[in-house]
PAZA-921185 format. One record per residue (C-alpha): residue number from 1; residue in one letter; x, y, z. Coordinates in Angstrom, 3 decimals. Example, Ala and Ser with C-alpha at 12.3 -4.5 7.8 and 13.67 -1.06 7.14 Angstrom:
BEGIN
   i aa       px       py       pz
   1  A   12.300   -4.500    7.800
   2  S   13.670   -1.060    7.140
//
This chain:
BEGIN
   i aa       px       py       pz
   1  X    0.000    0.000    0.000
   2  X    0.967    3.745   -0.582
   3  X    2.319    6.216    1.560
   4  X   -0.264    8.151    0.244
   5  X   -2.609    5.353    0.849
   6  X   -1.419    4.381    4.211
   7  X   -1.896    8.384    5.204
   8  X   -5.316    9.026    3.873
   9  X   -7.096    5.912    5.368
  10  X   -5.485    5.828    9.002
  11  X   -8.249    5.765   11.381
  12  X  -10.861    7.390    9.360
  13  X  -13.739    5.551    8.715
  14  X  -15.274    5.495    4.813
  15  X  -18.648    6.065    6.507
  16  X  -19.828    9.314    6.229
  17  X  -20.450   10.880   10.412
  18  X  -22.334   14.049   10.885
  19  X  -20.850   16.934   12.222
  20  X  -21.456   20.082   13.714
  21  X  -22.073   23.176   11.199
  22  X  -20.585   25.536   13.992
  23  X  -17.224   23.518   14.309
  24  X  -16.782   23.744   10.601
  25  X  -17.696   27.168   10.351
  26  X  -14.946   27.825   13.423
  27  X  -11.929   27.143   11.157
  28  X  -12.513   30.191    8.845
  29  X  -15.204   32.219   10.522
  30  X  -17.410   31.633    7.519
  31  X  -19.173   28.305    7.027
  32  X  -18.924   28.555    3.348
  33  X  -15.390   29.140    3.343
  34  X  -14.412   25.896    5.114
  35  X  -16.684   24.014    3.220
  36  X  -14.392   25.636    0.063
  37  X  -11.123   24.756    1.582
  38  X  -12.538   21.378    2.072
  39  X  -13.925   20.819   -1.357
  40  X  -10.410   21.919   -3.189
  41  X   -8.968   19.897   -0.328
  42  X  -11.092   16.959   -1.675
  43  X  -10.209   17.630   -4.806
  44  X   -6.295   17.283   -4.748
  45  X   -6.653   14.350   -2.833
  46  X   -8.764   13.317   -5.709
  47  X   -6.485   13.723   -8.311
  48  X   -3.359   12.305   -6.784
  49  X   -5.629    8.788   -6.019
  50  X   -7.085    8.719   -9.265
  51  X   -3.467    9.164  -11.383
  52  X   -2.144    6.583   -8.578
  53  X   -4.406    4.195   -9.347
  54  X   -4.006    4.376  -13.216
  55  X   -0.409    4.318  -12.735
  56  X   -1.165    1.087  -11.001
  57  X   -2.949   -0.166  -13.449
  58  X   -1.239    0.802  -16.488
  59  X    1.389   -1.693  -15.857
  60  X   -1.401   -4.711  -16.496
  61  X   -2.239   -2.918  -19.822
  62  X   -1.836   -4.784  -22.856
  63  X   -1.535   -2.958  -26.280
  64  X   -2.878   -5.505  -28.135
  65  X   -6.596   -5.263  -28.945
  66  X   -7.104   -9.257  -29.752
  67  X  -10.117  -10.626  -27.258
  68  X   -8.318  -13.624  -27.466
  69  X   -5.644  -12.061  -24.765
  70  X   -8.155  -10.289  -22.823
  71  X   -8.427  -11.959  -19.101
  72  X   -8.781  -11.064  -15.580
  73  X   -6.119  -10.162  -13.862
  74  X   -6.873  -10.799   -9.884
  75  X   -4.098   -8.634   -8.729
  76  X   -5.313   -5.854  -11.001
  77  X   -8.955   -6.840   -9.576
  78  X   -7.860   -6.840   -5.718
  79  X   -5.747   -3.323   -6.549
  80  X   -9.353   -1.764   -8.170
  81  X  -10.836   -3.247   -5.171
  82  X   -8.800   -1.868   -2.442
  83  X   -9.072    1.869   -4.129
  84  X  -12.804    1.292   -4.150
  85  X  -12.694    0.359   -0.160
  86  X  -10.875    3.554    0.489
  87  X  -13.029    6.255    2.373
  88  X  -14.142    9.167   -0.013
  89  X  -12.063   11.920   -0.420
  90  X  -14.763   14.826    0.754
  91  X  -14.537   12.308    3.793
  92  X  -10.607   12.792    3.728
  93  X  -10.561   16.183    2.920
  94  X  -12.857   16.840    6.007
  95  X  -10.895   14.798    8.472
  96  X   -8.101   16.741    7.478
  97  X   -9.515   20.289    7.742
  98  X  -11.390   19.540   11.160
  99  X   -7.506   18.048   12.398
 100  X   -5.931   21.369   11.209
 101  X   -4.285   19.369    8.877
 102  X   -4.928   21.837    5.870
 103  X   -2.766   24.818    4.884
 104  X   -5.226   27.705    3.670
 105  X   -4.899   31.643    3.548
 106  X   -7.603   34.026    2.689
 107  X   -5.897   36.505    0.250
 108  X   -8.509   39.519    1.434
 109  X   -7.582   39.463    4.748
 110  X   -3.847   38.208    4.234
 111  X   -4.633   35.597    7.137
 112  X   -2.239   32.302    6.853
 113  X   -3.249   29.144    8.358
//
């Protein structure tokens, strides 16, 4: 498993938990900016699973296009699995931002976090 991987999905469960509009909104001072930071939050988290995972599976590619060598792989199977287990990354990106695990600044105030 990834570092990446490994860091992501320690203790945080891929269930999603309510949680308190006024401890969000804490963070920033502004509800709707936290729920920003999370959601670009979510999104680089996003992006570095997704072009792990293709990197993954890339090396089970074949270049061939005959359906005669077309088979299942089960390590490429249990690798698309194991992604697919993996708690969603607004769930991530949350976790992280309620931990104070997120760097953000607001550029109008010149506030760095």
């Amino acid at each position: 498993m990834s570092k990446l991987r490994r860091q992501l999905s320690a203790n945080i469960p891929s269930v999603v938990e309510a949680k308190h509009l006024l401890d969000i909104k804490a963070k920033t001072g502004n509800l709707y900016e936290s729920i920003a930071v999370i959601a670009r939050r979510a999104n680089q988290i996003n992006i570095s699973l997704k072009e792990e995972l293709h990197n993954k599976l890339e090396e089970f590619a074949s270049h061939t296009d005959s359906l005669e060598e077309i088979h299942e792989n089960k390590e490429q199977i249990e690798i698309s699995r194991a992604y697919e287990k993996m708690p969603n990354p607004a769930i991530l990106a949350t976790q992280e931002f309620m931990d104070d695990k997120v760097y953000y600044r607001n550029n109008d105030n010149d506030l760095f976090r």
